[in-house]
N, C-alpha and C positions, 0 to 999 in steps of 0.2 A: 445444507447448501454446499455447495463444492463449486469454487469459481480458478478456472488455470486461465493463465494469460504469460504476458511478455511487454515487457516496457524496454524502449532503448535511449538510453540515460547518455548523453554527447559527456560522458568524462571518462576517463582511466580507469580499467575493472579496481585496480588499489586505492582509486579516491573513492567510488560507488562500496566498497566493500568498508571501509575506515567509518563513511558515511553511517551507512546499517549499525554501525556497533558502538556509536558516540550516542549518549543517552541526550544529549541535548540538540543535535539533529532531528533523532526519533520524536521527540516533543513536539518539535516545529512542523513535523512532515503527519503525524498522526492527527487527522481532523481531533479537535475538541478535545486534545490532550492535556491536564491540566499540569501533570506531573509524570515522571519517572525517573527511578531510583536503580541503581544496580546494586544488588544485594548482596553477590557472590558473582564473580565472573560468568554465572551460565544463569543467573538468576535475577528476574527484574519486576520489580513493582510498581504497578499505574493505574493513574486516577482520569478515567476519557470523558467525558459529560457527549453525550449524541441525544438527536432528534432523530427517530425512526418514523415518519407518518407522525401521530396525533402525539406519541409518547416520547418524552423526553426525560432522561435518567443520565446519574451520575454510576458506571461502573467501578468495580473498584479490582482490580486482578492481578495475576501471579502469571510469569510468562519464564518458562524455561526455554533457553537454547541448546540441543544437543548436535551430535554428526559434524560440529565447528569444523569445516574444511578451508582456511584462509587461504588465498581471498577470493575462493570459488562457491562456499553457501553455506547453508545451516539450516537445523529445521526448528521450528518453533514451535512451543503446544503453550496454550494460554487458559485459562480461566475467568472469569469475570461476574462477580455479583453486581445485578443493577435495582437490588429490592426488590421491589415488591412490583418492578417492572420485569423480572424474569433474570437469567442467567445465562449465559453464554457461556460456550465452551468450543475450543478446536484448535487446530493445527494450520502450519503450512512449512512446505519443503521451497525452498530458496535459491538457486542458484545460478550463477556470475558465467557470462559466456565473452569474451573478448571480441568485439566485431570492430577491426581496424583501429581505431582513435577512441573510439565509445564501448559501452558495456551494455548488453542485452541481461535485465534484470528477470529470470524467468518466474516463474511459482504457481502454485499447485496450494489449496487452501479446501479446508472443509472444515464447516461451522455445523455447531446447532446452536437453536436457542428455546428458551423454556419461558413459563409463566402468558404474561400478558403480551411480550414480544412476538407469541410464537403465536398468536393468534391473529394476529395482524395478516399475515398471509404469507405465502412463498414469494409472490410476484414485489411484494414492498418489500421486505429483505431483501432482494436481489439485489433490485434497483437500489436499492440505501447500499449494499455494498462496493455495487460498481461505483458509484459515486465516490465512494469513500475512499477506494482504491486508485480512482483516476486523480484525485484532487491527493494524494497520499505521494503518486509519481512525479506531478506537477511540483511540487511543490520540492522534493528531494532532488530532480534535477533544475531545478532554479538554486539550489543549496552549493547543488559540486559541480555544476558547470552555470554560473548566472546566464540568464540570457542578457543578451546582446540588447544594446539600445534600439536599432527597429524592433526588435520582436516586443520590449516595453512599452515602445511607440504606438504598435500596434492594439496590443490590448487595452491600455489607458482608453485609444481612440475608440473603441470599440465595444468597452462594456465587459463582462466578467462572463455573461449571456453569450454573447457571440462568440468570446474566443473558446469557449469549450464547442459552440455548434462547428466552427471552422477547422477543431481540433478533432470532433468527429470525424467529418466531412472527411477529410484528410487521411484517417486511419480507416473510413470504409474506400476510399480510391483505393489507399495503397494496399489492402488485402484483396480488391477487385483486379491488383495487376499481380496480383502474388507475392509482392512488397512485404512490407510492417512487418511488425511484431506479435501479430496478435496470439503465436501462438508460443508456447516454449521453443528452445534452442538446445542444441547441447545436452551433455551427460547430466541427469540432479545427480549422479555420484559424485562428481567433479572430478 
């Protein structure tokens, strides 16, 4: 699986980059993250519990960060035993594009997965990933930039359902005017 995108995060590329590399931000922002530990500066260990479709497993994995360029990216390569639900393994390239007041978070990822995961299909993996990646961004820019009391307002009123359909909605206009993020930005050399 190989999923590139572009998230644009309303904080400072040095808050969004400080963010990335606090091991208890990473907790908060990583769906179903039970734990993580920094083991060596370029070295981290974590315990994720996910729901893929029918299977639900506890990974347990080793995540290097090399190419460390502050506060413009890094690339990650990760491992993850989930039992006897299968194994993950992959990569992603990272990096920090300065757009006025905010940060364009870009990346580039490619997974595989093995056992009983991998039988599941291509099409549920995806979807479990985007998911996992949009509720991942959500949640890092509520960290370094809180939203705003309407935008709370809002979603309270609203339900958990609707605000991601509105937040769709929202990101298929603005790539239908040439807007968003959807795609990378900038050098990944940095």
């Amino acid at each position: 699986m190989e999923m590139i995108g572009a998230q644009r995060v309303n904080a400072p590329q040095q808050a969004v980059w400080e963010a990335l590399n606090d091991t208890e931000v990473l907790r908060q922002c990583i769906p179903g993250c039970e734990s993580i530990t920094r083991v060596s500066p370029t070295n981290l260990e974590a315990l994720v519990t996910l729901r893929i479709g029918p299977v639900k497993t506890s990974f347990k994995g080793a995540v290097t960060l090399s190419d460390i360029n502050p506060p413009n990216g890094y690339t990650i390569k990760g491992e993850g035993n989930g039992g006897s639900a299968g194994q993950a393994r992959g990569g992603a390239k990272v990096w920090l594009v300065r757009e006025g007041g905010a940060t364009v978070l870009n990346y580039a990822v490619n997974a595989e997965v093995s056992g009983k995961l991998a039988q599941l299909g291509a099409r549920l993996i995806d979807a479990t990933a985007k998911k996992l990646a949009d509720d991942f961004f959500e949640k890092l820019g509520d960290i370094v930039a809180p939203p705003t009391a309407e935008v709370l307002a809002i979603r309270e009123a609203r339900g958990p359902f609707i605000w991601r359909l509105i937040k769709a909605l929202v990101r298929g206009i603005r790539r239908l005017l040439g807007g968003g993020t959807s795609k990378p930005t900038g050098n990944p050399a940095g």
